[in-house]
Short mmCIF file of the C-alpha atoms (twelve columns), coordinates in Angstrom:
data_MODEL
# 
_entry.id   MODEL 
# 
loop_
_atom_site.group_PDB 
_atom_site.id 
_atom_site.type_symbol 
_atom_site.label_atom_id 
_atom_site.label_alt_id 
_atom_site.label_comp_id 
_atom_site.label_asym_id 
_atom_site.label_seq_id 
_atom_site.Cartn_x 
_atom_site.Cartn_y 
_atom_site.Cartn_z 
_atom_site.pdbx_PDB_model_num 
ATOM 1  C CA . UNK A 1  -114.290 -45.637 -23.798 1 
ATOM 2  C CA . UNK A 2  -111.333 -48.194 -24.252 1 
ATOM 3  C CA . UNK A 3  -107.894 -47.522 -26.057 1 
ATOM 4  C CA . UNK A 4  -109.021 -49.456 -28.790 1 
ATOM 5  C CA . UNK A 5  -112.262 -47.441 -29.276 1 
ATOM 6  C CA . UNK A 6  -110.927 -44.515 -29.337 1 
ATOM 7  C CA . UNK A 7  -108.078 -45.200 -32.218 1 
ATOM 8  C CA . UNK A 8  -111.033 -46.702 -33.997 1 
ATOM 9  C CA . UNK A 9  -113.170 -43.643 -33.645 1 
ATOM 10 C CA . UNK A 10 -109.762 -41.703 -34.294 1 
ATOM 11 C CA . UNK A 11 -108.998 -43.199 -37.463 1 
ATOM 12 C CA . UNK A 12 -112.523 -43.081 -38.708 1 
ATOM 13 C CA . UNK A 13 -112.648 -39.400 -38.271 1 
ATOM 14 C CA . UNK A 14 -109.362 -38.204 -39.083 1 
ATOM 15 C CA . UNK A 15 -108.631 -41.021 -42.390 1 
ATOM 16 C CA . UNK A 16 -111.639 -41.629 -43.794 1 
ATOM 17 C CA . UNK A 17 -112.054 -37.517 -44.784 1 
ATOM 18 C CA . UNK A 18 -108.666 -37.775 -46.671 1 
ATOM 19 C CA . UNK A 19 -109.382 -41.310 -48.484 1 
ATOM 20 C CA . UNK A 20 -112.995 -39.628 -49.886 1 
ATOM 21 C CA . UNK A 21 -110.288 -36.664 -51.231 1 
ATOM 22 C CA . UNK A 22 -108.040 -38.985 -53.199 1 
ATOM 23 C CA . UNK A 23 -111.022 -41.021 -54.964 1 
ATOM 24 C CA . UNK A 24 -112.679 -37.795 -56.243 1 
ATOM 25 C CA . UNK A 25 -109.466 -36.056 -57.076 1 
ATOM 26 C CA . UNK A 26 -108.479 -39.246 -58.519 1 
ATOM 27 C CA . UNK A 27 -112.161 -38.557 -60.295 1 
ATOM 28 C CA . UNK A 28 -111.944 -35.441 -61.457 1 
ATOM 29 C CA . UNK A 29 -108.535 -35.830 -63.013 1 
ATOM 30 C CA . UNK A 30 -109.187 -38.932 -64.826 1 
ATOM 31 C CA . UNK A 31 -112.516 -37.653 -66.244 1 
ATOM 32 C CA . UNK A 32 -110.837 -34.028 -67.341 1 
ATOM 33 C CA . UNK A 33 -111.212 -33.966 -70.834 1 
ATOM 34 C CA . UNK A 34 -114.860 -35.641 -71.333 1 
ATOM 35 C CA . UNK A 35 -113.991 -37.532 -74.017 1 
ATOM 36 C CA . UNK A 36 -113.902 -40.953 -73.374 1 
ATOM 37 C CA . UNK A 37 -111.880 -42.193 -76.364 1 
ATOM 38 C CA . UNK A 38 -108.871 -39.605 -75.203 1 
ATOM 39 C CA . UNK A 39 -109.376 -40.379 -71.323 1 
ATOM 40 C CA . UNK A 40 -108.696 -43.785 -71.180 1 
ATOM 41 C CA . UNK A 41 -105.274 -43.807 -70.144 1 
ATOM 42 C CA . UNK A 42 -105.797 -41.456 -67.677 1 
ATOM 43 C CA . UNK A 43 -107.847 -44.430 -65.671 1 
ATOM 44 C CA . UNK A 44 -105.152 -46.718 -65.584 1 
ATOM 45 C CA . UNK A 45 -102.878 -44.517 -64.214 1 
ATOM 46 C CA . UNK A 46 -105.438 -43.324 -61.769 1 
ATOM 47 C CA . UNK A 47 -105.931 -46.989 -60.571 1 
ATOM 48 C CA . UNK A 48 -101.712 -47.630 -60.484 1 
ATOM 49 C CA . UNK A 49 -101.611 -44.294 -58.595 1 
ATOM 50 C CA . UNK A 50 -104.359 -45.766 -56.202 1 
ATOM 51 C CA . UNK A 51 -102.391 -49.306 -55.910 1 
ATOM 52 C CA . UNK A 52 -99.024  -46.997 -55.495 1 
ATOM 53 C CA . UNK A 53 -100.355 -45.514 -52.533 1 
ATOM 54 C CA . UNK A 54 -101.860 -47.942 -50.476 1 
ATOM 55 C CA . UNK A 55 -98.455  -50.391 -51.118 1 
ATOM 56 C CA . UNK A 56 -95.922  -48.423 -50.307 1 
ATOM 57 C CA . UNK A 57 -95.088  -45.209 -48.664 1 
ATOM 58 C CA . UNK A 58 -94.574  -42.805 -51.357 1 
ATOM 59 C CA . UNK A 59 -96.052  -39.304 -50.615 1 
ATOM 60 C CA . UNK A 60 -99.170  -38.654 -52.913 1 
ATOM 61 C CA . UNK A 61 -97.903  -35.469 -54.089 1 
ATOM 62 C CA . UNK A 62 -94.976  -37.039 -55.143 1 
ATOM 63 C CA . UNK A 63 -97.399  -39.181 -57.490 1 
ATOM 64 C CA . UNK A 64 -99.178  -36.026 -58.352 1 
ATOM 65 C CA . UNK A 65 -95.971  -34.089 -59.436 1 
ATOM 66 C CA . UNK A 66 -95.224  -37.112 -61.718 1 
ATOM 67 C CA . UNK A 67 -99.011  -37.118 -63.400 1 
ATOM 68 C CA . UNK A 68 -98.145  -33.465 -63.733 1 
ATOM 69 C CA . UNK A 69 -94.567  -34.328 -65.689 1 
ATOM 70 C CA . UNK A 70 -96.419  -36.982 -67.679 1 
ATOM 71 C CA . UNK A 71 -98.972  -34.526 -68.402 1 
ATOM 72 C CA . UNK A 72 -96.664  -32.004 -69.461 1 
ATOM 73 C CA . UNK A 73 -94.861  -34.223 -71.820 1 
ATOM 74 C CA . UNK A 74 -98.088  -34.805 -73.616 1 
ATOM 75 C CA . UNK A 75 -98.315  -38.885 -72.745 1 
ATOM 76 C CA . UNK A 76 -101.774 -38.361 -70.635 1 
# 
């Protein structure tokens, strides 16, 4: 097995588990309230969380303590 094989393999095994977490947490809490005429900001700001993460380096728990805040203050 060559270098490059095994960070491929690597990265497949060890990444791809934690992407498939953030899409269905990102599911779950944008589909929390089952009412589809209330939850649709809660999809945008799923999908800027989403873009958020995969452009820069902010921590996701960072963007989850600030859907909490927003949540808190009654805006989603």
């Amino acid at each position: 097995m060559t270098k490059e094989e095994f960070v491929e393999n690597w990265v497949v095994a060890q990444i791809m588990p934690v992407i498939a977490l953030i899409i269905a947490t990102g599911w779950i809490l944008a589909s929390a309230h089952h009412d589809p005429a209330r939850d649709w900001p809660l999809w945008p700001l799923t999908a800027a969380t989403v873009l958020i993460i995969s452009l820069s380096r902010i921590h996701l728990l960072w963007l989850l303590a600030a859907g909490a805040v927003l949540g808190w203050f009654g805006l989603v």
